[in-house]
LUMTI-934145 format. One line per field, with one value per residue (C-alpha): y, x, z; residue in three letters; residue number from 1. Coordinates in nm, 4 decimals. Each point is the difference from the previous one (the first is absolute). Layout:
<atoms>
py: c(Y, ...)
px: c(X, ...)
pz: c(Z, ...)
r: c(ala, ...)
k: c(NUM, ...)
</atoms>
This chain:
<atoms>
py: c(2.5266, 0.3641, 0.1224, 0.3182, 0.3444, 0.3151, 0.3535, 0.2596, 0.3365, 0.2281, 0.3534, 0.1844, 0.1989, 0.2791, -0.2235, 0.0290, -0.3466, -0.1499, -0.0013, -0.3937, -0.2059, -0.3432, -0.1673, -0.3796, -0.1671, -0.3765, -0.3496, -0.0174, 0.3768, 0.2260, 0.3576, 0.2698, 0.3259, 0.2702, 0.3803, 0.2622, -0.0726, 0.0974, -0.0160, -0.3402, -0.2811, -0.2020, 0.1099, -0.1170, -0.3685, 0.0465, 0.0114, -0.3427, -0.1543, 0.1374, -0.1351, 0.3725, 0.0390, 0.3766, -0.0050, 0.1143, 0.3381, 0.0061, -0.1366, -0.2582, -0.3169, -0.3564, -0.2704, -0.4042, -0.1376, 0.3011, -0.0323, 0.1144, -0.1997, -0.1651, 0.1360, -0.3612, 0.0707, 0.3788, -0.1153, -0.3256, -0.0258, -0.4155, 0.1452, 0.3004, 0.0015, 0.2447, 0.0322, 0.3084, 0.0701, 0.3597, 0.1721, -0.0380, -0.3643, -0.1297, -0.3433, 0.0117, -0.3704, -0.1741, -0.2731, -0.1270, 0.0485, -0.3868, 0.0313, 0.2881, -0.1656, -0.2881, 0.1746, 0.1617, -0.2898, -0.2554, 0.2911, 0.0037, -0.4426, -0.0291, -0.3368, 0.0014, 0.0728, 0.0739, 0.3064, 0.1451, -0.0198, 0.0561, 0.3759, 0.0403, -0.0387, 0.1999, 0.2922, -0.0242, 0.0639, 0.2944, 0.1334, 0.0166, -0.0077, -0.4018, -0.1311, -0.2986, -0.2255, 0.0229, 0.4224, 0.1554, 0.2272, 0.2907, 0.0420, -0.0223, 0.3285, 0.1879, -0.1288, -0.3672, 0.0080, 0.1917, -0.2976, -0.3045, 0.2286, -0.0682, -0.3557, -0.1137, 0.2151, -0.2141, -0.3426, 0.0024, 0.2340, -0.0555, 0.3388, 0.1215, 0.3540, 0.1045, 0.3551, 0.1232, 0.3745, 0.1245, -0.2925, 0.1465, 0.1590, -0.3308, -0.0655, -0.3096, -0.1442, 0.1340, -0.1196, -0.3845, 0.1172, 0.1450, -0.3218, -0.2430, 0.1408, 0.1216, -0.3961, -0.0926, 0.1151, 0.2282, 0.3628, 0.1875, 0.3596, 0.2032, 0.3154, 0.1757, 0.2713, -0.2241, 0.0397, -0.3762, -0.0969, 0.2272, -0.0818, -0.3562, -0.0329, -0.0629, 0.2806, 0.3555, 0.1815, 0.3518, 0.2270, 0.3278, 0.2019, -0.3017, -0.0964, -0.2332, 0.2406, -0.2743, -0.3376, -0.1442, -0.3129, -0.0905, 0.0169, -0.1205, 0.3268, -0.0570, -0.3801, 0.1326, 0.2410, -0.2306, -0.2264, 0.2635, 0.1384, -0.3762, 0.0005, 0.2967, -0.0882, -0.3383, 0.1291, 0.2691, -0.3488, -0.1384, 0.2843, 0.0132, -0.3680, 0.0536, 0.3067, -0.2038, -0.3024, 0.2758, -0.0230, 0.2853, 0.1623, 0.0189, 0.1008, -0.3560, -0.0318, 0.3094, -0.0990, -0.3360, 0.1213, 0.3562, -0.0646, 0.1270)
px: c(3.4362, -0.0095, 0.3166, -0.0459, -0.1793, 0.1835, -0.1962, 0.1566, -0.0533, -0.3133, -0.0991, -0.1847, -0.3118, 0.2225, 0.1380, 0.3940, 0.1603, 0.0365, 0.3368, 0.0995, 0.1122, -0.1720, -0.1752, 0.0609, -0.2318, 0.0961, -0.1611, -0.0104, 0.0046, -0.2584, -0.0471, -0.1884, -0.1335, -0.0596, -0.0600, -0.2931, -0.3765, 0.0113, 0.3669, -0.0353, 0.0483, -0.2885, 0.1081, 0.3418, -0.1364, -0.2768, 0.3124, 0.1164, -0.3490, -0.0412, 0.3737, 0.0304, 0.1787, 0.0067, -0.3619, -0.1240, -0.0757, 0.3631, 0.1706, 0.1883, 0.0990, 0.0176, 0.2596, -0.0250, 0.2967, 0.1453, -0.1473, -0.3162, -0.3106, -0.2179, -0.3544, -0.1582, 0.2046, -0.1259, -0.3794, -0.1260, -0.0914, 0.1123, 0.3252, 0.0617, 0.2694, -0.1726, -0.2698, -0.1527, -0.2140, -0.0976, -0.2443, -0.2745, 0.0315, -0.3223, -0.1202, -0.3808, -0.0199, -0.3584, 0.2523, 0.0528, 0.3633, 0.0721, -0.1658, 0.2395, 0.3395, -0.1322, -0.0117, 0.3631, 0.1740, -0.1662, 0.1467, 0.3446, -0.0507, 0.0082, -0.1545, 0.0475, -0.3285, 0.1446, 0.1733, -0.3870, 0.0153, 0.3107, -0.0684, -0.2743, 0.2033, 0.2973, -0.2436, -0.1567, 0.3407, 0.0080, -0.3438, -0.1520, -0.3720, -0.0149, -0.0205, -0.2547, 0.0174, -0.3542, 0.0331, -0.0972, 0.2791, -0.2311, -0.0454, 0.3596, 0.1252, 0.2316, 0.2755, -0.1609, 0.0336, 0.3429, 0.1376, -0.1381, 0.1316, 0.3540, -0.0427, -0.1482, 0.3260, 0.2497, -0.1861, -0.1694, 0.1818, 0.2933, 0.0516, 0.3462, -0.0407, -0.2651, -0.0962, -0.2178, -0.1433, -0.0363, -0.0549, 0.0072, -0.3083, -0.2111, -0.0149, 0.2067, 0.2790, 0.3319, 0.2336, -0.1487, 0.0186, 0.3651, 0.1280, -0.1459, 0.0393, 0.3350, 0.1877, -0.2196, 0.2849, -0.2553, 0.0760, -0.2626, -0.1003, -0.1360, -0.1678, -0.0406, -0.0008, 0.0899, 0.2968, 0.0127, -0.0349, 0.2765, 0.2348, -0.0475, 0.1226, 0.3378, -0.0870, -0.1787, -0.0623, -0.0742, -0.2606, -0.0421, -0.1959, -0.0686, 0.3604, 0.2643, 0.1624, 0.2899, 0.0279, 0.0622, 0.1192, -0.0900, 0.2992, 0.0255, -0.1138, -0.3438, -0.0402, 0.0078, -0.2404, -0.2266, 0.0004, -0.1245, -0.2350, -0.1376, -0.0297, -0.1710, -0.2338, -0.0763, -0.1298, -0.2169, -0.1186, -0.0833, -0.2213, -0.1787, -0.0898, -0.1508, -0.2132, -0.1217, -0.1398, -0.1589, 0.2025, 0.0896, 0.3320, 0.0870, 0.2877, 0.1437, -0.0444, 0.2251, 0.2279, 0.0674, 0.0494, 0.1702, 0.1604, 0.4053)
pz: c(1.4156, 0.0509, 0.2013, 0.0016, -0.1639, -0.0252, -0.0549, -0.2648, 0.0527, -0.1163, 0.0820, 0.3011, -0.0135, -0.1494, -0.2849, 0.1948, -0.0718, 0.3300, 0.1076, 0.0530, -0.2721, 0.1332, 0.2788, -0.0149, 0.2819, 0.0505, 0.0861, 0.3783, 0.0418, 0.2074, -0.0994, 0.1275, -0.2215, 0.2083, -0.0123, 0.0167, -0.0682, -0.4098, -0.0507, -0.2662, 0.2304, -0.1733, -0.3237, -0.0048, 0.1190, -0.2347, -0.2368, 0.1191, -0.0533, -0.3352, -0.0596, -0.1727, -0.3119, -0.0216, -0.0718, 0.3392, 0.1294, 0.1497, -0.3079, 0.2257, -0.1399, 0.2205, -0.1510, 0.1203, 0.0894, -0.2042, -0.2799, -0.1756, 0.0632, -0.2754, -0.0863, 0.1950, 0.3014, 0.0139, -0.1022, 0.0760, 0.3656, 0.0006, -0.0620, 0.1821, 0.2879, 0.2480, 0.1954, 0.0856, 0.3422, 0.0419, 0.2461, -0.2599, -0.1020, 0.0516, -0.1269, -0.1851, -0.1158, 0.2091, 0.1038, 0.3711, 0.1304, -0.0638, -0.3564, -0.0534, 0.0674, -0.1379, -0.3670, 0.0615, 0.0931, -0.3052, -0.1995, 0.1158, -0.0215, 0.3611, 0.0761, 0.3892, 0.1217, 0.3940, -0.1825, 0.0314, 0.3475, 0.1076, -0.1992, 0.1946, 0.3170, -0.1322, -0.0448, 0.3517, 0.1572, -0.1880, 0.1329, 0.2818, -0.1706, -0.0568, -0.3943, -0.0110, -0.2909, -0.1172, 0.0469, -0.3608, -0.0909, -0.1098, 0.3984, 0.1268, 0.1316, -0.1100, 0.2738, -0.1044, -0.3493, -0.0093, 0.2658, -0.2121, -0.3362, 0.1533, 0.1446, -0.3857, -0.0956, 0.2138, 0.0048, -0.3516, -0.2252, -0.2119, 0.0649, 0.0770, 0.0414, 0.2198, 0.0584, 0.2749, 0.0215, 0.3850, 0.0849, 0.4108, -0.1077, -0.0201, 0.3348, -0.0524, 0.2019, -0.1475, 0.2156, -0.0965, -0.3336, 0.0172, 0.1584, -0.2265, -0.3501, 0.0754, -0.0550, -0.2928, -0.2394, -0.1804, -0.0619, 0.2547, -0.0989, 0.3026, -0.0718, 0.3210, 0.2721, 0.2766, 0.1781, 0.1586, -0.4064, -0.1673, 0.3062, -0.0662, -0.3348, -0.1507, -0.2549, 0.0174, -0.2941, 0.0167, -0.1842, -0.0621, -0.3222, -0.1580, -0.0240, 0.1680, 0.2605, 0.1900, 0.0744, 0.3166, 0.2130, 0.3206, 0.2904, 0.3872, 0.1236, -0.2124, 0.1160, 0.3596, -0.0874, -0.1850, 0.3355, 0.2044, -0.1794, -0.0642, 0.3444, 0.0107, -0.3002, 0.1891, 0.2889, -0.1569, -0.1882, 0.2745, 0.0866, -0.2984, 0.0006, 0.3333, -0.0821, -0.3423, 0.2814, 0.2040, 0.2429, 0.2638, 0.0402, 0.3605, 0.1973, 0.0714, -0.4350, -0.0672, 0.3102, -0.1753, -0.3674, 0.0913, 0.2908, -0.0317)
r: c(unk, unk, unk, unk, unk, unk, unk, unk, unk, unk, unk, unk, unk, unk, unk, unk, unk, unk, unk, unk, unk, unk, unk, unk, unk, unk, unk, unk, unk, unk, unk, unk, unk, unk, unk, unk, unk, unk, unk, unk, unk, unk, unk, unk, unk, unk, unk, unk, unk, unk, unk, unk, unk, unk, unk, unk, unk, unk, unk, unk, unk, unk, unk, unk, unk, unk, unk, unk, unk, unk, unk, unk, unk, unk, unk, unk, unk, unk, unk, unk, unk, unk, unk, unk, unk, unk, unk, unk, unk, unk, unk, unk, unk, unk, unk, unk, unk, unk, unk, unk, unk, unk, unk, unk, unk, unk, unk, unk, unk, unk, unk, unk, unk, unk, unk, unk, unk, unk, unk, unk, unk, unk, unk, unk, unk, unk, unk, unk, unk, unk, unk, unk, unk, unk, unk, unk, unk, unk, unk, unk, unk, unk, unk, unk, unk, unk, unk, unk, unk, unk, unk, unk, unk, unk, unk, unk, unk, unk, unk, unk, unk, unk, unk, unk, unk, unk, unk, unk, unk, unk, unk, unk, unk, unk, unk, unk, unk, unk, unk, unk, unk, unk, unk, unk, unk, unk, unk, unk, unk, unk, unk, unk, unk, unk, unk, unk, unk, unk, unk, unk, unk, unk, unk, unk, unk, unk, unk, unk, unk, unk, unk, unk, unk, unk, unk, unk, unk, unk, unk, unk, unk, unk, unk, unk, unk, unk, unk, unk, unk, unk, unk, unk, unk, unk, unk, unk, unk, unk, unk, unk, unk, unk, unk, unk, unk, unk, unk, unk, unk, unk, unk, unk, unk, unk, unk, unk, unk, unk, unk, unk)
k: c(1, 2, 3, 4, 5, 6, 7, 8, 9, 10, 11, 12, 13, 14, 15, 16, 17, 18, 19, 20, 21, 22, 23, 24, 25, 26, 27, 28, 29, 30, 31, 32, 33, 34, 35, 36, 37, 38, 39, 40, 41, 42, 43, 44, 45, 46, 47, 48, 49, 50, 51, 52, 53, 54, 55, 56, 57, 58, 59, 60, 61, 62, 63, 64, 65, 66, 67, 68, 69, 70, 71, 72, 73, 74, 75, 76, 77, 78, 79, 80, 81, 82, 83, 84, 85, 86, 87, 88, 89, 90, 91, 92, 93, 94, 95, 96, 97, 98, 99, 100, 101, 102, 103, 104, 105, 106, 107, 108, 109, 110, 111, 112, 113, 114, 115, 116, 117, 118, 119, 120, 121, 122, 123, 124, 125, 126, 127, 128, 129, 130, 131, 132, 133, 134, 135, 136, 137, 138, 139, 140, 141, 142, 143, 144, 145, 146, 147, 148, 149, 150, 151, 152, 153, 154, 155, 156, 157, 158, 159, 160, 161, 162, 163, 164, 165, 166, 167, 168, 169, 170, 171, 172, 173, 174, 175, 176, 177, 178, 179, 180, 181, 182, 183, 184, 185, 186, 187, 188, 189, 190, 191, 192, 193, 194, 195, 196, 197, 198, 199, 200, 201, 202, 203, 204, 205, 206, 207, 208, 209, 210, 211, 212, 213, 214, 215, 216, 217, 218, 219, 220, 221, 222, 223, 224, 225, 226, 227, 228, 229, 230, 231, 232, 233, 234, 235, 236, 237, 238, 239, 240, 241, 242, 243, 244, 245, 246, 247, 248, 249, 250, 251, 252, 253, 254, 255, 256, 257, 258, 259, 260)
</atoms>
């Protein structure tokens, strides 16, 4: 059972040692990475993923339950404790949505065929651009493929680090996404520019020049915060929803959703 990974240090873009002697993230926990566009946010997950043992471009190395992980762990995909969603993640196999989750779980010897659409559902709530079950994958949108990516990811996969890449940038959900991946007891990795995201978890690592700049933990002041800017984020959702149906935006519309 994996308890726990904890990142050693590497070196920026300048080859300085970055200055922390270990990040340790924990089974349960929620961590944000956050800084500029180009700072190394996706490389330092990219790190995790890989499972790096000095042999990335950063020279970081990842340790399982402290120690180092075996060859199958790091390469066969069966095996491998993370999964990985990114902005790009696109799925190319001619399969229908129910074909798709079909393969994944007989993989991970799931025999319970309502896990197929219970998925399906899962991912729904996460977009508002409905997943059908006979929907070939190769067609899904980007905010439709990234939301059924992390329902296979909670549902299906054994998974129990999952890492998601901008995930605000989808078009999906994220509050849905926040409040149901956040008591699977998985380790969730955000990657993100999103203020309602990095408030929202227990952890917020900061990046700057390709290095680890601080850590930091979430406190009352940044709860309160996250709630009103939830708020906030909520009715601007509500918006958009109605300008995807067509719908007009009228006085009594913006009375009701921005009304003090």
């Amino acid at each position: 059972m994996l308890r726990e990974i904890t990142i050693l240090p590497g070196t920026d873009k300048l080859n300085v040692r970055e200055n922390f002697t270990e990040i340790t993230l924990r089974a349960g926990e929620t961590v944000s990475i956050v800084g500029p566009t180009g700072s190394g946010k996706t490389a330092f997950i990219t790190d995790i993923e890989l499972l790096a043992q000095g042999d990335t471009s950063t020279g970081r190395t990842v340790l399982v339950n402290g120690t180092h992980p075996i060859d199958d762990i790091r390469y066969n995909p069966s095996l491998k404790p993370i999964a990985m969603i990114t902005q790009n993640t696109k799925c190319f196999a001619d399969l229908t949505t129910e074909e798709f989750l079909e393969i994944h779980a007989r993989a991970r010897g799931i025999t319970d065929s309502a896990v197929i659409p219970e998925t399906i559902n899962l991912a729904n709530s996460f977009t508002g651009e409905k997943i059908h079950k006979d929907t070939k994958v190769t067609i899904l949108s980007g905010g439709q493929t990234r939301s059924l990516l992390i329902a296979d990811a909670i549902m299906i996969g054994a998974a129990p680090i999952i890492l998601l890449d901008e995930i605000e940038n989808a078009g999906i959900f994220k509050q849905e996404v926040i409040d149901i991946i956040k008591d699977t007891g998985k380790i969730i990795v955000f990657v993100t520019h999103d203020p309602v995201i990095a408030l929202l978890t227990k952890k917020r690592i900061i990046i700057e020049n390709g290095a680890v700049k601080k850590v930091l933990y979430q406190n009352e002041v940044e709860i309160r915060a996250a709630q009103n800017l939830l708020e906030i984020d909520r009715r601007v959702g509500s918006i958009r929803e109605q300008l995807r149906a067509g719908d007009v935006i009228t006085n009594d519309v913006l009375a009701v959703n921005f009304a003090s």
